[in-house]
Steps between C-alpha positions, in 0.01 A plus 500: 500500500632665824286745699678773639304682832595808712445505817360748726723639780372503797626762800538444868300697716731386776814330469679388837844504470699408845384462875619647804275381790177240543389509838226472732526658867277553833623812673426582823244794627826746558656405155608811297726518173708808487464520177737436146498572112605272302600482100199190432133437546363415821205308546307446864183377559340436900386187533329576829508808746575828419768669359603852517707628218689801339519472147702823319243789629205282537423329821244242557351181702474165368288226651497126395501488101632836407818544400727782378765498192846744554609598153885504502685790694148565712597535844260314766468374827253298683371449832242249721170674540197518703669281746484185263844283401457529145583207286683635167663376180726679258641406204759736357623479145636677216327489188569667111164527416203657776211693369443873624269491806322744665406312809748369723236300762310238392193321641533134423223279393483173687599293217855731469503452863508116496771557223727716653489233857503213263835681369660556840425130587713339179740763566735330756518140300559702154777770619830493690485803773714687741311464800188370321490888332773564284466320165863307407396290232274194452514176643646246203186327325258785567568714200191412301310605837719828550363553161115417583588721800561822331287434241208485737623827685503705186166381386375626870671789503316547095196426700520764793626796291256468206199479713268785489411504875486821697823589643545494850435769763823698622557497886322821598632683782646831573859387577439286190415790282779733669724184358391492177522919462838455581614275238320672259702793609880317476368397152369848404846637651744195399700724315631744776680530752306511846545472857277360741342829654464589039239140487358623844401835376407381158229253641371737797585267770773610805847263474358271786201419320635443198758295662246279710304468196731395292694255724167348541418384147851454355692396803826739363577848530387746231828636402596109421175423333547808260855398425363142423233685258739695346733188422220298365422795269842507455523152359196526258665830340849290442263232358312764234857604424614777693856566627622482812607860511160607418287262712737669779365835429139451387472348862668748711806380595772730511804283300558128361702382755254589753197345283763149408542475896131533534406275252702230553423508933101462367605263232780311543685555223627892281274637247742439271506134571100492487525696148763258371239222583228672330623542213609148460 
């Protein structure tokens, strides 16, 4: 007599789908990112030195065995501190499956900090890169240990996000907090139209200081970083369904075509285009 069993399903917590970069890189004492956003996850972690970075409105410092995680469409930059030549990694990927999280900086144990080097050391006989950082493909006969690769990663990455550690302490300065007010502001304000002197009076600060300020933590100008803001916000309202026509106006822009040319300078491609894709 045949016995007939169900099985239980069992749902990823994280689920890797494509990679973009594995790297590791020593940056001099001068280094400084200007800054990008990107539409996939972002993962860097100092392996020695100290790291400045920007991360949406938050800024902070990480030291050997902290690392940081960009959620997709976060704008951030980075930059050598305290004189050191920080030694980094990043892995960048997309994924269909994250969990929420509420911290973005992590505090690695030493045993995830033997994984993570362990990964960047396998990395360059596994993976065919674009000056050893761009990931093309994998070498022929290393599939099974492309596999063991990612598998590893997401069971770290499982490992850092559900621990219940403290979170980490943000960068505390006044410039830093002058930063951070200011974002808070282009998010409370996302949907107008304002000018540079409008964010200067709205935060309390003269248009020098707010420019100085700014420059310093994000590396752009203000007017661009709100543009970028609004396009990101942009894209997740096309995403929840929202037409172009309306996304236009519920962000402050005067017309479509004006919005489209936007858009697809930020983007590189129309919001028509990135609808048609998400509805696939």
């Amino acid at each position: 007599m045949k016995k007939y069993f169900q099985g239980c399903a069992v749902n990823k917590y994280v689920n890797i789908t494509s990679v973009f970069t594995i790297y590791e890189k020593i940056f001099e004492d001068t280094y400084y990112f200007d800054g990008e956003s990107h539409d996939f996850w972002e993962f860097v972690c100092v392996l020695d030195g100290s790291l400045g970075v920007t991360a949406g409105e938050d800024v902070c410092i990480l030291e050997r065995g902290q690392s940081v995680l960009h959620r997709p469409m976060e704008f951030h930059r980075l930059w050598s501190e305290k004189k050191t030549e920080p030694h980094i990694c990043v892995i960048s990927f997309a994924a269909d499956v994250m969990p929420q999280i509420k911290e973005k900086q992590f505090q690695l144990t030493e045993e995830e900090y033997n994984t993570i080097s362990g990964l960047m050391e396998r990395a360059g006989s596994i993976f065919n890169r674009d000056r050893e950082i761009l990931v093309k493909g994998v070498h022929s006969g290393k599939e099974a240990e492309s596999q063991i690769f990612f598998n590893t990663f997401e069971s770290f990455l499982l490992s850092v996000l559900t621990e219940k550690t403290p979170g980490m302490d943000a960068y505390v300065s006044v410039s830093a907090d002058n930063y951070r007010s200011i974002v808070r502001t282009l998010e409370k304000h996302i949907t107008e139209h304002l000018t540079q002197a409008d964010i200067a009076g709205l935060c309390n600060m003269s248009p020098a200081s707010l420019k100085k300020t700014f420059s310093k933590y994000a590396g752009i100008g203000i007017m661009t970083y709100f543009t970028q803001m609004k396009i990101r916000r942009a894209m997740e309202l096309l995403k929840e369904g929202c037409g172009i026509n309306e996304t236009a106006e519920v962000l402050g822009f005067c017309d479509r075509n004006y919005f489209s040319t936007v858009f697809k300078r930020t983007t590189g491609e129309s919001p028509a285009n990135y609808l048609r894709k998400q509805q696939q």
